[in-house]
VOGU-3710 file (C-alpha; in Angstrom, 3 decimals, decimal comma):
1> xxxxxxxxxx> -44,441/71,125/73,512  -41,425/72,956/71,511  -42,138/74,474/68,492  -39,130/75,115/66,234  -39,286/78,206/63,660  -37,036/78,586/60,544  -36,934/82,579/61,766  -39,580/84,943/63,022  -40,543/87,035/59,652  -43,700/88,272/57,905
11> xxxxxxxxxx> -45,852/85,662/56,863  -49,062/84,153/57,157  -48,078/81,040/58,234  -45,645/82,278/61,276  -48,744/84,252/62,402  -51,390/81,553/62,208  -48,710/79,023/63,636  -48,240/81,397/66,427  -52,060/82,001/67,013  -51,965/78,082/67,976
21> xxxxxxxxxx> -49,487/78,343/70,271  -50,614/80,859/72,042  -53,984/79,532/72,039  -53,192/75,749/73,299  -50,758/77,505/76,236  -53,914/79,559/77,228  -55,334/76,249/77,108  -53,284/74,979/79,588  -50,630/73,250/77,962  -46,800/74,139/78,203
31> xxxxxxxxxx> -45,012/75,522/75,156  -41,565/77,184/74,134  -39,994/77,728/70,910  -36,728/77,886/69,052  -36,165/79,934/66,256  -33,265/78,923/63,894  -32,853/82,543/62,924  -33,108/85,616/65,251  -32,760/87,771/62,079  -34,210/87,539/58,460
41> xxxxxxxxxx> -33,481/89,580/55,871  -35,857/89,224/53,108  -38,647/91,311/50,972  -36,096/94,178/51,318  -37,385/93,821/54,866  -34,392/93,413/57,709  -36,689/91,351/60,417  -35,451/90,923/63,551  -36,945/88,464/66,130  -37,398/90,747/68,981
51> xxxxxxxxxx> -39,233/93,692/66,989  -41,766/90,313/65,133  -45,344/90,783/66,305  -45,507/87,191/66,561  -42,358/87,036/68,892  -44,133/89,986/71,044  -47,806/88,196/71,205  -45,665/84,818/72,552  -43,855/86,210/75,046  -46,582/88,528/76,632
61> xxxxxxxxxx> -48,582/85,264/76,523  -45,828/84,025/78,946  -44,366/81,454/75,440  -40,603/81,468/76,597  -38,864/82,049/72,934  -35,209/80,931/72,494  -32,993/81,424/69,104  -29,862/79,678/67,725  -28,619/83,380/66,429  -27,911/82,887/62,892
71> xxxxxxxxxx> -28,779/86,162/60,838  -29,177/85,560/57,157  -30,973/86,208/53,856  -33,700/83,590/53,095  -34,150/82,225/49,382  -38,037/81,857/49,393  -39,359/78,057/50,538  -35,883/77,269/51,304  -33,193/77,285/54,540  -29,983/79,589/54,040
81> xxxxxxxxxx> -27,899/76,240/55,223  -28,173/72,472/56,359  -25,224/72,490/58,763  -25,302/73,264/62,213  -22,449/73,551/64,549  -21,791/71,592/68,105  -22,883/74,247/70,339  -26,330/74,771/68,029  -27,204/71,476/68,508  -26,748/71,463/72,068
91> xxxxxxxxxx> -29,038/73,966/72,709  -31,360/72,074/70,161  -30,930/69,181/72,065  -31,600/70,489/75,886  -34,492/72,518/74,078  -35,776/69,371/72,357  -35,569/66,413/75,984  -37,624/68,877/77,661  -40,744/68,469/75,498  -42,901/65,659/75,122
101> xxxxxxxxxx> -44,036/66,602/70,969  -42,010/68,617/69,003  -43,790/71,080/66,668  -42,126/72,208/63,527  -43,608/75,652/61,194  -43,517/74,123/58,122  -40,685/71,543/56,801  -37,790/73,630/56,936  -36,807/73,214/60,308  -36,687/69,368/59,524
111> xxxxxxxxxx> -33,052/70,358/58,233  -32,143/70,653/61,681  -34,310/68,403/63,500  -33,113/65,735/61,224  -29,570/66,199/62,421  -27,957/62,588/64,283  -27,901/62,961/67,835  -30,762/64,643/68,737  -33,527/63,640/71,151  -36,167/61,199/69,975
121> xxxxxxxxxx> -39,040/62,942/70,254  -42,454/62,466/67,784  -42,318/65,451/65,438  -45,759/66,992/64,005  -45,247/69,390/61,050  -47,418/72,103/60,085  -47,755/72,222/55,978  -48,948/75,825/54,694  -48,306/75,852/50,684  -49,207/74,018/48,004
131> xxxxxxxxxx> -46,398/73,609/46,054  -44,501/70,981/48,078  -41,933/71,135/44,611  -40,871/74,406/44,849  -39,839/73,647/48,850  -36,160/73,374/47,815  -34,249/70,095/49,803  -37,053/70,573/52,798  -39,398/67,890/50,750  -37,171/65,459/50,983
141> xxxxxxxxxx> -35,814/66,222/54,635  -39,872/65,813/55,059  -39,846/61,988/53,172  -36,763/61,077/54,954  -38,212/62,386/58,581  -41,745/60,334/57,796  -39,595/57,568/56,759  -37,872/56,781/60,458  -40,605/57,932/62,215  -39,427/60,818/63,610
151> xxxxxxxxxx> -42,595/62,925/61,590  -45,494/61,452/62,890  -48,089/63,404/61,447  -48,493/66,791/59,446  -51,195/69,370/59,699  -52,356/70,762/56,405  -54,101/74,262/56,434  -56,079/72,998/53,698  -57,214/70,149/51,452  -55,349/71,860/48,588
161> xxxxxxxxxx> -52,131/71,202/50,918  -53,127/67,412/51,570  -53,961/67,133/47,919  -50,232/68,402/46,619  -48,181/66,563/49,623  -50,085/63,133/48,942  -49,175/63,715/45,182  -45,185/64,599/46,025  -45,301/61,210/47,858  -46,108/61,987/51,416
171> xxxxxxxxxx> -48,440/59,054/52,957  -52,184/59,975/53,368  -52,147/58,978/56,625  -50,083/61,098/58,165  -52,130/64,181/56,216  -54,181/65,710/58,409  -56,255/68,962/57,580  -57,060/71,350/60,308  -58,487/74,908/58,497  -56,817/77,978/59,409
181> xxxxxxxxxx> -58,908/80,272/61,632  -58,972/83,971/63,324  -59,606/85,603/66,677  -63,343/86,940/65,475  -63,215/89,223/68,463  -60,057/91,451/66,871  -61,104/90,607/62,982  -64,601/92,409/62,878  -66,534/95,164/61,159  -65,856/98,202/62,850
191> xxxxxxxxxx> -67,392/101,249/61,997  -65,742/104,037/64,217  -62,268/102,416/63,106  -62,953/102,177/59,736  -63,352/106,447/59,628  -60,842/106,775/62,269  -58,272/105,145/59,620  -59,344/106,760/56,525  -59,381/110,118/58,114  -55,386/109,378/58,679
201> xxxxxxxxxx> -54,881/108,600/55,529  -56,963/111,196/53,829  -59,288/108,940/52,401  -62,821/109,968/51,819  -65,338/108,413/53,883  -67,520/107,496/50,753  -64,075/106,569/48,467  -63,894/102,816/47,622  -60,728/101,083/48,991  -59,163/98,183/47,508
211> xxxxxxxxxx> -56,344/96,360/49,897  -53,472/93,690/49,300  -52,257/92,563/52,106  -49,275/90,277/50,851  -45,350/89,954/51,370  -43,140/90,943/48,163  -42,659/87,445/46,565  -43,141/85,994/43,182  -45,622/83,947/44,308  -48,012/87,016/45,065
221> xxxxxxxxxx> -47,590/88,077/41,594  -47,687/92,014/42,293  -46,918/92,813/38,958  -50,333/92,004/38,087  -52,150/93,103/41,184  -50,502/96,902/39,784  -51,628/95,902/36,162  -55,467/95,643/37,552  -54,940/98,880/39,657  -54,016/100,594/36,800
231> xxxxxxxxxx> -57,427/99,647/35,015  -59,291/100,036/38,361  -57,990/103,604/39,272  -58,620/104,734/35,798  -61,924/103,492/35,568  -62,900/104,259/38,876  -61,440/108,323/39,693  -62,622/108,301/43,573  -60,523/105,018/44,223  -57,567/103,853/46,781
241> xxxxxxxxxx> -55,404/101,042/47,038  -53,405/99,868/50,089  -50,515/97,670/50,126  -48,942/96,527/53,053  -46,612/93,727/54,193  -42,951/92,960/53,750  -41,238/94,559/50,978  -44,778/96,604/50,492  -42,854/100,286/51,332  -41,088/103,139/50,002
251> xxxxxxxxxx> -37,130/101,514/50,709  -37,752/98,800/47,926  -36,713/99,471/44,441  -38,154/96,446/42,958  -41,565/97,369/44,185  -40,864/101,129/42,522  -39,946/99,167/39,448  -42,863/97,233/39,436  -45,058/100,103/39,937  -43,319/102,105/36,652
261> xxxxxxxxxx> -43,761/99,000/34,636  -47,757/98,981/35,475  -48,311/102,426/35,260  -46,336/103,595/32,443  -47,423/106,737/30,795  -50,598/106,858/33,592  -47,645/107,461/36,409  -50,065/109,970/37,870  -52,784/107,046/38,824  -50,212/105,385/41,402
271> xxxxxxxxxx> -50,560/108,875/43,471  -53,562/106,964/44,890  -51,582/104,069/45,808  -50,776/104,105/49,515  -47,702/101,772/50,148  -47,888/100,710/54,061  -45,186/98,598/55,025  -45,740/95,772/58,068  -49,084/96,644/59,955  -49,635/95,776/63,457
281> xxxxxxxxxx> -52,870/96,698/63,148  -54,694/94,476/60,085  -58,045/94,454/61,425  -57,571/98,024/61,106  -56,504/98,456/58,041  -59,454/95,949/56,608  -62,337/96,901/58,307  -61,040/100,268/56,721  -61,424/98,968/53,027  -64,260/97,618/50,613
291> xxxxxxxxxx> -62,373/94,564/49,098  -59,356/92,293/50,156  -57,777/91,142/46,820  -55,339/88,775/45,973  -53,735/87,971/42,775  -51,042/85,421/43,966  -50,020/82,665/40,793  -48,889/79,875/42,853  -47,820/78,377/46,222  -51,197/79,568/48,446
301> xxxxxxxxxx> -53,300/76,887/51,050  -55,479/78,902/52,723  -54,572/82,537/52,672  -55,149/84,126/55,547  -55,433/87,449/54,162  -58,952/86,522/52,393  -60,227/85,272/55,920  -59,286/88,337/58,327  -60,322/90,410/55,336  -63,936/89,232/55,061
311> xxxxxxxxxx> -64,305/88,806/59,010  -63,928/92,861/58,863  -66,230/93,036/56,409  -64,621/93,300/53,144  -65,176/91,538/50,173  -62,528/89,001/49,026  -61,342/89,103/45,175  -59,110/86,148/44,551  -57,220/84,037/41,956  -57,904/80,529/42,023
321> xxxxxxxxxx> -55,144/79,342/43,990  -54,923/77,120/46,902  -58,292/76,812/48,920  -58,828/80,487/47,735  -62,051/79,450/45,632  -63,815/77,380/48,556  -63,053/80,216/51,171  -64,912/82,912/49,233  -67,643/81,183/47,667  -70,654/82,981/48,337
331> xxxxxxxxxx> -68,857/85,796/50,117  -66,583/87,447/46,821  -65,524/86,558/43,067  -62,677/84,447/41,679  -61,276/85,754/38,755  -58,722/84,787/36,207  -55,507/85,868/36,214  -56,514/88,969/34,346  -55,950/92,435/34,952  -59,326/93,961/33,321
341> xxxxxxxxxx> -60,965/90,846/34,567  -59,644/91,606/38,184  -60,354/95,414/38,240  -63,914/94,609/37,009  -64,313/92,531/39,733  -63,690/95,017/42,544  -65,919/97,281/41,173  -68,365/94,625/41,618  -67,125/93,355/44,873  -67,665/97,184/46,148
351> xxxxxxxxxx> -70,705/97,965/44,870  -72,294/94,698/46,086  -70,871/94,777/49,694  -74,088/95,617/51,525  -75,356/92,348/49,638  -72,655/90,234/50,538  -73,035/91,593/54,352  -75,143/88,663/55,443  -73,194/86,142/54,497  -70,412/87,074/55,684
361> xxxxxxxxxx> -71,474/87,235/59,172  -73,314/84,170/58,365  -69,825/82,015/58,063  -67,783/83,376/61,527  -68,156/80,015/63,351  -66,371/78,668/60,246  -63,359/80,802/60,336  -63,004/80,585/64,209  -59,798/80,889/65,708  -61,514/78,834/68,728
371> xxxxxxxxxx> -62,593/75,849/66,143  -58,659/75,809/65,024  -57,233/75,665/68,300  -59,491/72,721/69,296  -59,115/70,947/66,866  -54,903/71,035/67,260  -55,074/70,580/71,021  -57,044/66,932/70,136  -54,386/65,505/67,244  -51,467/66,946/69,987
381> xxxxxxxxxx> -53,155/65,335/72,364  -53,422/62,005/70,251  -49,767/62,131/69,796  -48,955/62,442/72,918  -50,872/59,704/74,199  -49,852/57,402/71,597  -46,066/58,064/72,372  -46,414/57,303/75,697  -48,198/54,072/74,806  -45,124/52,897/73,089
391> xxxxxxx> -41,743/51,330/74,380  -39,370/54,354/75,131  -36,455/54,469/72,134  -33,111/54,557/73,442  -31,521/58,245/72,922  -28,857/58,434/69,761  -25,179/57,951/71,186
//
């Protein structure tokens, strides 16, 4: 198998993507990947491959990783460029006749993959929005792949995902939705780490801890997730909030903007904000806090953040985006996209945690990382077998 990556950057997607390869090569199957990009500079973030914790967990799981080189700046849902030059595709191309399926994080990559001259191989994409429209050319690099056969089937991290790709025109059969899971052995409530981390930060044991646990994009609407802060650390004087990710530190100005906007005249309330950056060490930093929130307008599946979050024990406050709604009923609230609304709702989300306990441990098996992995391994599996039951296609001149 070769999976191809736009770049390796901050995301939910790259890690859960990367979680499956790693999991069907401990599974016995062989796997390498090519990143487009071997540096990203986006979210005020410069990401480079080799310093990813994705890249790291691949190749200590023995997941050769390759790159084509390019450095650039990404425009959100959308590949810096569509042309490649003759050495790039060569290396595509000796990457690509040496795997049997051909894997591709999201439909970006299809801007290469799609190029003339490349191997035949069947191509399986993995879909992880749902806003196929706001995708930039990759849509129809996605129609035009499915079209000639070269897409064969797409993995959707949730039904929201197969509901906005059958409605942008992709075929239903080709949909298929595999949930995105999480190792439950690293995402768990932890009590010693939980007052090992909020001794480092200074955090009472007792204070109430609110975490968002997003990249800086439009899509994650931080403006409002600093309008409810406001109301929550005003209402609630004892309170924290954490914010880490991409773009979610002290070198971006936009952030600092944001955060002036929101707090206005009650500049002195941010002093509780805690602005962390990339973490390597999320089941840390949640099974240090009381909620997981997310206030994202547009664009999420299945966020990932609201599953490792309530695997450690905290309780998920969400906007009804995406699969958001299904993941934490009966574990957290939905709320509108309100900021006294939202801040209302962690206080409610903290002070019932003991409640919500149960069923949280209740739904593990359903957020397995094990139950994902499976359940990839048998549609790569299928794919496989089917292309070998068909008539080889001669190789593009």
């Amino acid at each position: 198998m070769l999976s191809v990556y736009e770049g390796f950057f901050s995301g939910g997607a790259r890690i859960v993507h990367s979680d499956v390869v790693l999991g069907l090569a401990e599974g016995g199957q062989s796997h390498q990947v090519l990143s487009i990009h071997g540096e990203v500079h986006r979210e005020a973030t410069r990401q480079r491959m080799e310093d990813d914790p994705c890249y790291r967990s691949l190749t200590g799981g023995g997941v050769g990783v390759a790159s084509l080189g390019r450095t650039a700046g990404l425009v959100d849902g959308s590949v810096a460029a569509s042309v490649f030059s003759g050495p790039e595709l060569a290396e595509t191309a000796r990457a690509m006749a040496a795997a049997d399926v051909i894997l591709s994080l999201k439909e970006q990559p299809l801007a290469l993959l799609n190029q003339g001259g490349l191997p035949r191989r069947p191509v399986v994409v993995g879909l992880h929005r749902s806003d196929p429209e706001n995708q930039g050319p990759a849509l129809d690099e996605l129609k035009a792949a499915i079209s000639d056969g070269t897409v064969v089937a797409c993995v959707c991290c949730a039904e929201s995902t197969r509901a906005a790709y059958r409605a942008a025109g992709i075929p239903d059969e080709v949909l298929h939705v595999i949930p995105n899971g999480v190792d439950l052995l690293r995402f768990r409530p932890d009590a010693a780490a939980r007052l090992a981390f909020r001794a480092r930060l200074g955090i009472p044991a007792p204070a109430p801890v609110i975490v968002f646990a997003a990249r800086y994009a439009t899509m994650k609407n931080v403006p409002l997730f600093l309008r409810a802060a406001r109301a929550y650390l005003a209402r609630e004087p004892e309170g924290h909030v954490l914010m880490c990710g991409a773009g979610m530190n002290d070198t971006n100005p936009a952030l600092w903007a944001d955060i002036e906007v929101a707090f206005g005249a009650d500049r002195h309330l941010a002093e509780r904000i805690r602005l962390l950056g990339v973490r390597r060490d999320m089941e840390t930093v949640y099974a240090g806090a009381d909620v997981v929130a997310l206030t994202s307008a547009s664009g999420e599946a299945a966020p990932l953040c609201l599953i490792e979050g309530m695997m450690c024990g905290a309780v998920p406050v969400t906007t009804d985006v995406g699969d958001s709604a299904e993941i934490v009923r009966g574990h957290g609230f939905v709320t509108p996209q309100d900021p006294q609304a939202i801040a209302l709702a962690w206080t409610a989300a903290v002070a019932g945690r003991a409640e919500f306990a149960p069923a949280l441990a209740a739904s593990r098996e359903r957020f397995s990382r094990t139950r994902m992995i499976a359940a990839y391994a048998a549609l790569l599996d299928g794919v496989h077998m089917e292309a070998a039951r068909l008539p080889t296609l001669p190789e593009p001149l």
